[in-house]
C-alpha positions as CSV (number, residue, x, y, z in Angstrom):
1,X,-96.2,-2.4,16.0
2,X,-99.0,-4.2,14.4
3,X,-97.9,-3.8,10.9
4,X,-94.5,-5.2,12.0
5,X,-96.6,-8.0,13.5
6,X,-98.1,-8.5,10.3
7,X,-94.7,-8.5,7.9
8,X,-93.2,-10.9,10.8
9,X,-95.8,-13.2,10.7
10,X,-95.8,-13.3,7.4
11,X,-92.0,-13.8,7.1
12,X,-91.6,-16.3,9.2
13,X,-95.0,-18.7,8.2
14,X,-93.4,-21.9,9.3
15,X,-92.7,-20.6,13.0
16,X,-95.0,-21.3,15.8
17,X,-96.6,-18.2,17.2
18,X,-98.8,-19.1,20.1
19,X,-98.5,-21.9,22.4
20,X,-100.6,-23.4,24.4
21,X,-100.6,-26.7,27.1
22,X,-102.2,-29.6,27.6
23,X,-103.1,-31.0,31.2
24,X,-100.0,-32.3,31.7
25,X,-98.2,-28.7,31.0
26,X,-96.6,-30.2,27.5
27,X,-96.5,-27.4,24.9
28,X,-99.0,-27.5,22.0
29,X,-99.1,-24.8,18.9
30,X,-102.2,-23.6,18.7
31,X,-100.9,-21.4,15.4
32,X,-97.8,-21.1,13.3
33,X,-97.0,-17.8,12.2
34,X,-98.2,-18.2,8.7
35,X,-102.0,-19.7,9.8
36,X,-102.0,-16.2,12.3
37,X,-101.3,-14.1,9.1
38,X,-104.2,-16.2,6.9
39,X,-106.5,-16.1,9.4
40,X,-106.6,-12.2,9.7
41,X,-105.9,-11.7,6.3
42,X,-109.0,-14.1,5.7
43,X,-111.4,-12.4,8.6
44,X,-110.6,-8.7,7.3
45,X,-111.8,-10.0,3.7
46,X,-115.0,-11.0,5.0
47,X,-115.6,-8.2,7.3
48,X,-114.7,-5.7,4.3
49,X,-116.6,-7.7,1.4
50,X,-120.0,-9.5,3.5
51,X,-120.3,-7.0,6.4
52,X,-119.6,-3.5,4.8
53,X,-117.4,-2.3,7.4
54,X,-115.3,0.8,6.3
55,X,-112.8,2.9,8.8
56,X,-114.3,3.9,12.2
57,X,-117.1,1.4,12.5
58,X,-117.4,0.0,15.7
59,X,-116.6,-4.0,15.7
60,X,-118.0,-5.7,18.8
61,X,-115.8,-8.5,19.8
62,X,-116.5,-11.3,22.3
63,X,-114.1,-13.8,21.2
64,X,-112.0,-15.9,24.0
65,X,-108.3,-15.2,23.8
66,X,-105.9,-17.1,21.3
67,X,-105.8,-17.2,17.8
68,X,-109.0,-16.3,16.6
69,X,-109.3,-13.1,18.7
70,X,-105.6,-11.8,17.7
71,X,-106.4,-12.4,14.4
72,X,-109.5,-10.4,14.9
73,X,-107.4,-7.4,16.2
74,X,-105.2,-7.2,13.1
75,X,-108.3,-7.5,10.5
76,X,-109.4,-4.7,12.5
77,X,-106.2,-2.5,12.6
78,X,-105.8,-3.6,8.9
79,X,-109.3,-2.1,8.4
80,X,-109.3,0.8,10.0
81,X,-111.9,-0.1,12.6
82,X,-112.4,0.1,16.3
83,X,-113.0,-2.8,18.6
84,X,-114.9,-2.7,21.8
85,X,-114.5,-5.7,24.0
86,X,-117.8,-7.1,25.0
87,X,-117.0,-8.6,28.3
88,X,-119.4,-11.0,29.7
89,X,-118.6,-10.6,33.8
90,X,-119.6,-7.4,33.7
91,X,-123.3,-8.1,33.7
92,X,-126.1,-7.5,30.9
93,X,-127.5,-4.8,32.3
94,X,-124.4,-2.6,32.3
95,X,-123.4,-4.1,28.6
96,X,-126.4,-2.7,27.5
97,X,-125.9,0.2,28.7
98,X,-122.0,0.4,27.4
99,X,-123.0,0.0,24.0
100,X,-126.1,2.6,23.9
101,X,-122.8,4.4,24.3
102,X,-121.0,2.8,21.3
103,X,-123.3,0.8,19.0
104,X,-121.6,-1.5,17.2
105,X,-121.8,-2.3,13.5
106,X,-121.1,-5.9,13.8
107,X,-120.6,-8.7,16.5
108,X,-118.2,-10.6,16.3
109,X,-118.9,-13.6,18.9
110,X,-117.6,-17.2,19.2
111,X,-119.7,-20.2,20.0
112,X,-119.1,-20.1,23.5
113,X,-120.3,-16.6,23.6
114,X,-123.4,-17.5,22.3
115,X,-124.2,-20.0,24.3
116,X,-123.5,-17.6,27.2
117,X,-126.0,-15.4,25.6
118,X,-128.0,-17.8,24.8
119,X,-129.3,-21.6,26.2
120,X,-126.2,-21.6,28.5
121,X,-127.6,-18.6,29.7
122,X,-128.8,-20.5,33.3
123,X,-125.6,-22.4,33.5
124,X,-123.7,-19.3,32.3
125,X,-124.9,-17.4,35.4
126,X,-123.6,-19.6,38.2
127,X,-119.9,-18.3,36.6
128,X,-121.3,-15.4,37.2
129,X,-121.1,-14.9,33.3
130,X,-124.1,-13.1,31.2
131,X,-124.8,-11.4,28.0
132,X,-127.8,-10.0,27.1
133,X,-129.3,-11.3,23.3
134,X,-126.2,-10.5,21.1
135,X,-128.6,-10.4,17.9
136,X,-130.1,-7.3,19.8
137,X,-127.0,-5.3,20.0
138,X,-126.8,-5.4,16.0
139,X,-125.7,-8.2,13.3
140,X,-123.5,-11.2,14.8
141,X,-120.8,-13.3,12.8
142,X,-119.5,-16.5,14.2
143,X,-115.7,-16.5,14.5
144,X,-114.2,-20.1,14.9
145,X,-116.4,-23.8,15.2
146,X,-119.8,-22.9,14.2
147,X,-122.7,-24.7,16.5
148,X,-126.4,-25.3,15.4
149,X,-127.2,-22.1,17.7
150,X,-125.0,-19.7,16.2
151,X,-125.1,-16.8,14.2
152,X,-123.8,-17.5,10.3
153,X,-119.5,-17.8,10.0
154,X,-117.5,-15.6,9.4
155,X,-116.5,-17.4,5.5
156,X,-113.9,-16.6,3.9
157,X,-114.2,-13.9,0.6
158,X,-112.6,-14.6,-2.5
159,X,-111.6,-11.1,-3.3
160,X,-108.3,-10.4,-1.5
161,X,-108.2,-7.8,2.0
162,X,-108.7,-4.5,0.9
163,X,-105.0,-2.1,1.2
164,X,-103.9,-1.9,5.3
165,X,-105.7,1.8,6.2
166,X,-102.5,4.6,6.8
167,X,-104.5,7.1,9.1
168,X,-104.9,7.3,12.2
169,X,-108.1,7.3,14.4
170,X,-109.8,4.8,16.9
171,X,-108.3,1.9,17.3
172,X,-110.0,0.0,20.8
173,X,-112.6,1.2,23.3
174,X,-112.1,-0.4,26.9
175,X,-115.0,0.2,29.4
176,X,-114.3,1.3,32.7
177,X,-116.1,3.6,35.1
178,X,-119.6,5.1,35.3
179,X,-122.9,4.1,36.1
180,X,-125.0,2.2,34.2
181,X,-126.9,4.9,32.8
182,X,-123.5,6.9,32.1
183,X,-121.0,4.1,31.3
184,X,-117.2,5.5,30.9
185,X,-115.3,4.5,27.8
186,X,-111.5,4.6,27.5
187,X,-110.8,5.9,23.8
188,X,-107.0,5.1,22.3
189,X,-105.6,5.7,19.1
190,X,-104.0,3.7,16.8
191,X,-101.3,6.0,17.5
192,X,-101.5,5.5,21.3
193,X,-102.0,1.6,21.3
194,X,-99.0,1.7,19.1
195,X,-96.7,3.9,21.5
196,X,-97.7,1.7,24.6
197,X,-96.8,-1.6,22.3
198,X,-93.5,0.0,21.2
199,X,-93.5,1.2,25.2
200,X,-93.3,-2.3,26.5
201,X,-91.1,-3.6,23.7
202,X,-88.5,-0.9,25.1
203,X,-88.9,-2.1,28.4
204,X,-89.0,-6.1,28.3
205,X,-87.2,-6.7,24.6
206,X,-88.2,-10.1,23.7
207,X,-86.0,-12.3,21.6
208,X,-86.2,-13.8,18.0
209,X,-86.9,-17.4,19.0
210,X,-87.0,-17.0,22.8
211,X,-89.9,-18.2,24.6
212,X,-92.6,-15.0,26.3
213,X,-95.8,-16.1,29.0
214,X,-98.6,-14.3,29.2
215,X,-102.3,-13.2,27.9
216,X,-102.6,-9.4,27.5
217,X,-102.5,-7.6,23.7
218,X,-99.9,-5.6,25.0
219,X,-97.6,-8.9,25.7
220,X,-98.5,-11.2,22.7
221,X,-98.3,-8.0,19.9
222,X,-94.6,-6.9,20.9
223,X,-93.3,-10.4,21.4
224,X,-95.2,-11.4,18.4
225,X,-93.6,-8.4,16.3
226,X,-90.4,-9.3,17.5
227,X,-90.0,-13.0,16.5
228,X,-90.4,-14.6,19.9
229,X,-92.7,-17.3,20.6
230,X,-95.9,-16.3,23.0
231,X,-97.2,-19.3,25.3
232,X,-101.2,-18.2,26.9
233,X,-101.0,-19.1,30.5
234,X,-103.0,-22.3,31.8
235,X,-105.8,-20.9,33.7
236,X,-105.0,-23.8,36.9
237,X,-102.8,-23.4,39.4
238,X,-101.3,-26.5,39.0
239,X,-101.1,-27.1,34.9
240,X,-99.4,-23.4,34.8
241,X,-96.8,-24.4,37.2
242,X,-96.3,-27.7,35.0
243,X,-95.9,-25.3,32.2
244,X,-93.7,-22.6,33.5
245,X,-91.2,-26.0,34.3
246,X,-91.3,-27.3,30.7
247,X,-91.3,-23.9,28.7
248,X,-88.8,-22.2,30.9
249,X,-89.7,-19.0,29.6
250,X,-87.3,-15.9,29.4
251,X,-90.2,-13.2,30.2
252,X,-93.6,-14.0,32.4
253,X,-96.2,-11.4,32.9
254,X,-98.7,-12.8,35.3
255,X,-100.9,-10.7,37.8
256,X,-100.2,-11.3,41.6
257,X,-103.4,-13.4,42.1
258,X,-101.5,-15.6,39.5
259,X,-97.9,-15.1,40.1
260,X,-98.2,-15.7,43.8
261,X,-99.2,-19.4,44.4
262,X,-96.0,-20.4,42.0
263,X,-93.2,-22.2,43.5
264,X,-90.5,-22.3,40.4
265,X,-89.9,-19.7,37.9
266,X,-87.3,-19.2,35.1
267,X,-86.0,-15.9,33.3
268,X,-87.7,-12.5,34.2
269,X,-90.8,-12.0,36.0
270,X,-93.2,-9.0,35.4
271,X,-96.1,-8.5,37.3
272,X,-99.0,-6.1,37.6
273,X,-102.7,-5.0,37.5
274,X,-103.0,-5.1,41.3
275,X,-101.0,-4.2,44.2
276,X,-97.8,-6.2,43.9
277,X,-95.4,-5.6,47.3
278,X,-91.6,-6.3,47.1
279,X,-92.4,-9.8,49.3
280,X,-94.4,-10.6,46.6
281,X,-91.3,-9.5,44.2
282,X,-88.8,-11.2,46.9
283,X,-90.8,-14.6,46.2
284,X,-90.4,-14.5,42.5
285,X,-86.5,-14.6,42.5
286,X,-86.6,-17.1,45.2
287,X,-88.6,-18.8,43.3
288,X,-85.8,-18.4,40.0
289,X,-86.5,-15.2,38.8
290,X,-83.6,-13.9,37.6
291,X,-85.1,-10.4,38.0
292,X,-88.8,-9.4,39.4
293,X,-90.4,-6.3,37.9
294,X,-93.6,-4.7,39.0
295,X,-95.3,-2.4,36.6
296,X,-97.3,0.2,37.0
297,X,-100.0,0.7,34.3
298,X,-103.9,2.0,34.1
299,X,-106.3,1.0,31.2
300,X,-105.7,4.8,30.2
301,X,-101.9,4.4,29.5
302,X,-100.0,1.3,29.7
303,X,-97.1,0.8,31.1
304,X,-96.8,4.4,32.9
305,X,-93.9,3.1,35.3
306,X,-91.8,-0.1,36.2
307,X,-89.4,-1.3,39.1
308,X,-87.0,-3.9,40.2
309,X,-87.5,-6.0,43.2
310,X,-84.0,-4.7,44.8
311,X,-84.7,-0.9,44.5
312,X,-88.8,-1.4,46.2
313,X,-87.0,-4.0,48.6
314,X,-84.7,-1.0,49.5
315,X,-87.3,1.7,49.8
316,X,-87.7,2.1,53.8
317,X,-89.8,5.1,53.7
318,X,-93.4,5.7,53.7
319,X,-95.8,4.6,50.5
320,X,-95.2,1.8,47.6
321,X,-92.5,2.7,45.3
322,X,-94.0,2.6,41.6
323,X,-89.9,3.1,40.3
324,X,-89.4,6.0,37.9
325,X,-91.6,7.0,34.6
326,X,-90.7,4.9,31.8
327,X,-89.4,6.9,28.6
328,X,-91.9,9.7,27.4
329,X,-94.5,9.6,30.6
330,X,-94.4,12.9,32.3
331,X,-95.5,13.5,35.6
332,X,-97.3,15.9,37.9
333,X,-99.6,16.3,41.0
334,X,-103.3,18.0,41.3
335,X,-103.8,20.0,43.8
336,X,-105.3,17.1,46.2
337,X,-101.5,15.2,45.7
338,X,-103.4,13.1,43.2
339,X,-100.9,11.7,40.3
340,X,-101.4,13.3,36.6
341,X,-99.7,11.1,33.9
342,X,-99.2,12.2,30.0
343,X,-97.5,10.0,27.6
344,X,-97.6,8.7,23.7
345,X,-99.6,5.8,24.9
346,X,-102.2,8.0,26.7
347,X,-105.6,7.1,25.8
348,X,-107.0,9.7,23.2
349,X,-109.8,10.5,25.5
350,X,-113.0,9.5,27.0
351,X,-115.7,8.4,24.9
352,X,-118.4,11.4,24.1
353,X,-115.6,13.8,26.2
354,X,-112.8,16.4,24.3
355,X,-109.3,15.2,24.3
356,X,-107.3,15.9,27.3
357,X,-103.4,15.1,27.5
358,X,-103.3,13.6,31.2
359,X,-104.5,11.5,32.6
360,X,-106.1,11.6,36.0
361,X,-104.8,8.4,37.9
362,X,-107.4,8.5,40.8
363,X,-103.9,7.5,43.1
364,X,-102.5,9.6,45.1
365,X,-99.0,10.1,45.5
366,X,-95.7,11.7,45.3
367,X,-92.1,12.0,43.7
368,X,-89.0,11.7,45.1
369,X,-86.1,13.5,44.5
370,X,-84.7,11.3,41.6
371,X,-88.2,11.4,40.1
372,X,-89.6,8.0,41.4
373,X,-93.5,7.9,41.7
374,X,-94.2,6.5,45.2
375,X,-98.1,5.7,45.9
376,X,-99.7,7.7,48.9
377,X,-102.9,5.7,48.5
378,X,-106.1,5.7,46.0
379,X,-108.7,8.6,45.4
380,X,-111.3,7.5,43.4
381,X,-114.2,5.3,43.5
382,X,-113.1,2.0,42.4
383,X,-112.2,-2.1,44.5
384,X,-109.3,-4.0,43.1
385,X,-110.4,-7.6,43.6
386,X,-107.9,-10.5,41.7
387,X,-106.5,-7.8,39.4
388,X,-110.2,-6.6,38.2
389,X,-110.9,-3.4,38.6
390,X,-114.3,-3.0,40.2
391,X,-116.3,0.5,39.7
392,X,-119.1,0.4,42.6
393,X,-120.9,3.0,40.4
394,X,-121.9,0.9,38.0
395,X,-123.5,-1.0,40.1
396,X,-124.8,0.2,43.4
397,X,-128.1,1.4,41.3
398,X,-129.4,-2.0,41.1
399,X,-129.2,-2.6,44.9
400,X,-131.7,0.0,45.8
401,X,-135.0,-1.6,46.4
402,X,-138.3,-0.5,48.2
403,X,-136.9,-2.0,50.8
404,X,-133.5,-0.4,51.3
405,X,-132.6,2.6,52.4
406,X,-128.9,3.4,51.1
407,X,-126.6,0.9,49.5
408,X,-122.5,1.3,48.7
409,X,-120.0,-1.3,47.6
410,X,-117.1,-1.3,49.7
411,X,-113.7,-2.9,49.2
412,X,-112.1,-4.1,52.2
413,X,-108.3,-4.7,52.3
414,X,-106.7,-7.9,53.1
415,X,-103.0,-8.6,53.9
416,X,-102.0,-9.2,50.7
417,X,-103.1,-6.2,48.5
418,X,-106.1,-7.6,47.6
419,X,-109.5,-6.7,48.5
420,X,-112.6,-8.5,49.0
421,X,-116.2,-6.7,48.2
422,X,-118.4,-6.2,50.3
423,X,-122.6,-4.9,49.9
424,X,-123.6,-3.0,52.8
425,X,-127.0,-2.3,52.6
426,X,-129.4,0.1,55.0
427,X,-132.4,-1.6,55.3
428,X,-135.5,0.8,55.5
429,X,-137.1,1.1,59.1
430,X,-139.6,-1.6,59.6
431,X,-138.3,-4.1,56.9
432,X,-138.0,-7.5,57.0
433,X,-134.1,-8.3,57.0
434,X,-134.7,-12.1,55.8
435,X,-137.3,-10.9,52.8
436,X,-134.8,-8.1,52.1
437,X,-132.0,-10.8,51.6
438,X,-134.0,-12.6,49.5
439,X,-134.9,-9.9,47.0
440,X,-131.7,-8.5,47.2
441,X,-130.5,-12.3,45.7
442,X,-131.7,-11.3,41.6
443,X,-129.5,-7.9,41.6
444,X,-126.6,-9.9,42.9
445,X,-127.2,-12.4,40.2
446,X,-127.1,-9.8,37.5
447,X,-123.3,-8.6,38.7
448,X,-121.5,-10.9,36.8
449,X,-117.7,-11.2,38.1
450,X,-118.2,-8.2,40.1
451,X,-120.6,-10.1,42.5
452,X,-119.5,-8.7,46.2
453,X,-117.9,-11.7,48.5
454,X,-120.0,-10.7,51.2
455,X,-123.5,-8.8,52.3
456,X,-124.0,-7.1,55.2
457,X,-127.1,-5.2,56.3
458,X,-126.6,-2.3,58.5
459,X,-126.3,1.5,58.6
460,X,-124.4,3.2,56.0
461,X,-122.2,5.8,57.4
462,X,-122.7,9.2,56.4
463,X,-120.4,12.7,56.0
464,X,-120.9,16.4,54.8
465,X,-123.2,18.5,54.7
466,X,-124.8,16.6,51.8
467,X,-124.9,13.7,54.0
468,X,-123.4,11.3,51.1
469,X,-121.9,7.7,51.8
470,X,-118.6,7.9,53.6
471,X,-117.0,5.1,52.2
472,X,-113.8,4.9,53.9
473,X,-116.2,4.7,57.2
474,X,-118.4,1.9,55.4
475,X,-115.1,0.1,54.8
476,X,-113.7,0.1,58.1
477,X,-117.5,-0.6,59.6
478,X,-117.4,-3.7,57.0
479,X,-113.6,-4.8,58.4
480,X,-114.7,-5.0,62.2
481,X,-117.7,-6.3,61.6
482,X,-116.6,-9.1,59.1
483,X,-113.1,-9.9,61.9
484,X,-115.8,-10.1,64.6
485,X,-118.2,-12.4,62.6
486,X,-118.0,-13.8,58.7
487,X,-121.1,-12.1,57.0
488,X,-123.2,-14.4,55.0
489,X,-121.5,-14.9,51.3
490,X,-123.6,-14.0,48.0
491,X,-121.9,-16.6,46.2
């Protein structure tokens, strides 16, 4: 898929590629086809000629997404490499730790980046954005404006790209679960990212010339590939409503917290990466969907399953319909009823783990008679909060101070799908609750976008004979308590 992207691109040079908006919702090109192709083209020169980087090296990226950062993907794919994403909400204690895991041979990092790594840091923080020092994770490289504070450019190389690699191998690593002192790495393949691209191509088929929303790899590369025009979503409310109504797109792929404030839509609607019910689905085509879709997908394999708003609208019995395994994804249940998925697109494995060929969902579930997954509810360890997955593991470590007893991070539900997190924290006996809040203040700081909504202090329920957390108690202890009285936010 990303060497059809690249012969597209280069085919049709004069064609805008990506789209963008201006306040008022107008359309703006932000790069024609031909400037796309260049650019990578241009970055894989310089990564291959100044930096040295030959197949499997690990290429951190924190680039912000447009141009610049798909280009950066296909000089990677071109090169052979593998690309972990540094993400900065995810706080620099656990990004260190992430890349003990995975050391990168070069940053690559724009100015914004650096200035969140660096004299923005204070400012930075109040976003609840952080990265640690990038020139202490290993050499960094300016993609895009460069800034008196930044790193040295990424220039251009006079010697042309070196011939697109043919093998397979690593192609991204996503970081998921864990702690911080064992972070958990999603590997895939080139062949796997490839299957899940050709996966949603299957299932959405953009048009030459037709007009796709949305932000993810695995929406721009296929639409991209196939001669449509990708627009990035406005991040407001109100300019991405503005620019749904002058686009008129033919595909959207927005996640609920997105989709769900919109009061006019055009073409079909796909929707995913949190809980997204069929009144959610029922909205969309009231809204002038002409079909709603929600997809089923985990950073592990992606899209696993899909389904329309009138078949979830007609489900009546217990669970959320998920709709039936798209092409190639075969199904089965553990022994607990927890959903097993294997597919093309599965990830290749965990980083520093052996291969295994499926994938453990941490949802359980079941499947109908025609084959449908329906969802039962969720096993594992892990909040959804506005389409982020939050791992409490990674976490929870930092929480424990002299003063504090036991610590959890629990998500509790709200009525539509979402959840809001929640820090219940066991203070030690004799400890004083108002110091304790005000210690507890720095580790909150350092959570980055997975800051909790709310802390409570109070006893942390306990179960089994090894007397661990009971988290489904600590949720529902967190739910009356927060409906009786609102808990003092971290924010």
């Amino acid at each position: 898929m990303l060497d059809q992207l690249a012969r597209t691109l280069r085919e049709g040079a004069s064609r805008p590629a990506l789209l963008g908006t201006t306040r008022g919702g107008s359309p703006r090109v932000l790069a024609r086809c031909g400037e796309l192709a260049a650019l990578a083209e241009q970055y894989a020169a310089a990564l291959h000629h100044v930096h040295g980087l030959r197949p499997g090296d690990t290429l951190g990226v924190a680039v912000r997404p447009g141009p610049r950062a798909l280009a950066v993907l296909l000089a990677a794919h071109r090169l052979g490499l593998r690309s972990a994403v540094l993400d900065p909400g995810a706080g620099p204690e656990v990004l260190r730790a992430r890349l003990a895991l995975a050391p990168p041979a070069l940053v690559l990092a724009d100015a914004a980046a650096q200035a969140v790594a660096g004299w923005a840091r204070p400012l930075a923080r109040r976003a609840h954005l952080e990265l640690p020092p990038l020139e202490a994770l290993a050499p960094v490289a300016t993609v895009g404006p460069r800034h008196p504070w930044c790193a040295r450019s990424l220039a251009a190389h006079p010697a042309p790209a070196p011939t697109p690699y043919e093998g397979d191998g690593d192609a991204v690593i996503v970081f998921t679960s864990g702690t911080t002192s064992a972070p958990r790495a999603v590997v895939h393949s080139r062949a796997s990212l490839a299957a899940g691209m050709r996966a949603v191509d299957a299932l959405v088929r953009p048009r030459p010339g037709r007009t796709v929303l949305g932000g993810t790899t695995f929406v721009l590369v296929p639409a991209l590939a196939a001669g449509a025009i990708a627009a990035l979503p406005a991040r407001r409310t109100a300019v991405l409503q503005r620019q749904l109504d002058r686009l008129a797109p033919d595909e959207t792929y927005l996640t609920p917290p997105r989709l769900r404030p919109l009061r006019r839509l055009t073409g079909r609607v796909w929707t995913g990466s949190a809980p997204a019910d069929a009144a959610l689905l029922r909205r969309a085509k009231q809204a002038g969907a002409s079909e709603a879709w929600g997809v089923y997908a985990l950073t592990e394999l992606f899209p696993a399953a899909a389904v329309e708003e009138r078949d979830k609208s007609a489900h009546d019995g217990p669970g959320d319909l998920l709709g039936h395994p798209l092409p190639g994804v075969r199904t089965r249940l553990g022994a607990d009823g927890e959903l097993l998925l294997a597919a093309p697109s599965a990830r290749d494995r965990y980083l520093g783990e052996d291969p295994d060929p499926w994938v453990r969902t941490g949802d359980r579930a079941r499947l109908d008679p025609d084959g449908r997954i329906v969802l039962a509810g969720r096993l594992k360890d892990m909040v959804l909060r506005r389409a982020e997955n939050i791992y409490p593991g990674l976490y929870e470590p930092s929480l424990h101070l002299p003063d504090v007893e036991l610590a959890v991070l629990v998500g509790v539900p709200g009525p539509d799908g979402d959840e809001q997190l929640v820090a219940l924290v066991q203070p030690r006996p004799g400890a004083d609750r108002h110091r304790l809040r005000a210690a507890l203040r720095a580790p909150l700081d350092r959570m980055g976008t997975a800051r909790p909504d709310a802390l409570l202090l109070g006893p942390v329920p306990l179960t089994g004979r090894s007397r661990k957390p009971d988290r489904p108690a600590a949720a529902h202890y967190c739910a009356a308590h927060l409906a009786k009285s609102p808990a003092r936010s971290t924010r």
